[in-house]
C-alpha positions as CSV (number, residue, x, y, z in Angstrom):
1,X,27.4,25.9,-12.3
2,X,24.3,25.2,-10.3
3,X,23.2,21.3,-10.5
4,X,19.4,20.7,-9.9
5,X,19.0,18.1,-7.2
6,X,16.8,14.8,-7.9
7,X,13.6,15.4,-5.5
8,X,12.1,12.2,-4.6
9,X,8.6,12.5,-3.8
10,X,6.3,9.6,-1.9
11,X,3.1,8.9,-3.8
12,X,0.2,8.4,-1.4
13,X,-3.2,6.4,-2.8
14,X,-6.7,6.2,-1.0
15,X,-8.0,3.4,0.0
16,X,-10.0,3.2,-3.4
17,X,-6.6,3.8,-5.4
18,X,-4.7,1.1,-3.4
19,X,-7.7,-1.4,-3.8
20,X,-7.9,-0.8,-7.1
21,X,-4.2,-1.9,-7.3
22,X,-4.0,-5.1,-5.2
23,X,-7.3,-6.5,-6.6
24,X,-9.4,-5.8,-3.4
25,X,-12.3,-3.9,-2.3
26,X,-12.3,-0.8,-0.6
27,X,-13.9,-2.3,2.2
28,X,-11.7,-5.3,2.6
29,X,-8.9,-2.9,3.2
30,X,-11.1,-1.0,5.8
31,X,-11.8,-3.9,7.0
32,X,-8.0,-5.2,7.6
33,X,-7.4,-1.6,9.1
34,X,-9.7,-2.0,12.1
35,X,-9.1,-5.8,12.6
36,X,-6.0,-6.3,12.0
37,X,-6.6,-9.1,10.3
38,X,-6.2,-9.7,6.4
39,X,-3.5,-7.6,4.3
40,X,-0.4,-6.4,6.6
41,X,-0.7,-2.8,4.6
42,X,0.9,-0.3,6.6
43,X,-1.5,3.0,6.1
44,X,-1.7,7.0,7.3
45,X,-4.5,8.3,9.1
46,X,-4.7,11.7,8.4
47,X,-6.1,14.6,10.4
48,X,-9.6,14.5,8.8
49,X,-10.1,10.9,9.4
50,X,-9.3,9.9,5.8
51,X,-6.2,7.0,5.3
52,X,-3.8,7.2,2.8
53,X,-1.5,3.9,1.5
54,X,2.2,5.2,0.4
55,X,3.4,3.2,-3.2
56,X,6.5,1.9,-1.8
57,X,4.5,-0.2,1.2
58,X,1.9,-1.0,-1.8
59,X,5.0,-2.4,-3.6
60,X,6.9,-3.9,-0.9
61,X,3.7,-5.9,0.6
62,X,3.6,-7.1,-3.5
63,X,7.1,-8.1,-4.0
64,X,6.9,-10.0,-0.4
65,X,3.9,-12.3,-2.1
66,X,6.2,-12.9,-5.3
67,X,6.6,-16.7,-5.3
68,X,8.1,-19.4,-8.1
69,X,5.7,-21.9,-8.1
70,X,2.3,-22.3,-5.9
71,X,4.1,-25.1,-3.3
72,X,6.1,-21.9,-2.1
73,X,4.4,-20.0,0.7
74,X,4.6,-16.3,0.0
């Protein structure tokens, strides 16, 4: 009997998309890109110049700011 393998696939956003998800502006994640500065996203540049976020570092950057009370530093 032939089993069907689970297939795993990574979800990339755009920079609009991953905004939209964290609260911030397109342009503040631009922004953080070329400074370095602000949000620690990782991101992928692709061959056309456009930048793609993958859900799992979206998630993971979320789950590192997860705090108990606001005397905690995330």
């Amino acid at each position: 009997m032939v089993t069907k393998k689970e297939i795993n696939y990574t979800i990339y956003r755009t920079t609009q998309e991953a905004g939209e998800q964290l609260k911030l502006s397109a342009k503040a994640l631009a922004n953080s890109r070329s400074s370095g500065k602000g949000i620690k996203l990782p991101f992928i540049k692709m061959g056309n110049g456009s930048v793609r976020y993958r859900q799992e570092d979206i998630d993971e950057y979320m789950e590192s700011r997860l705090v108990n009370h606001t005397g905690e530093v995330a």
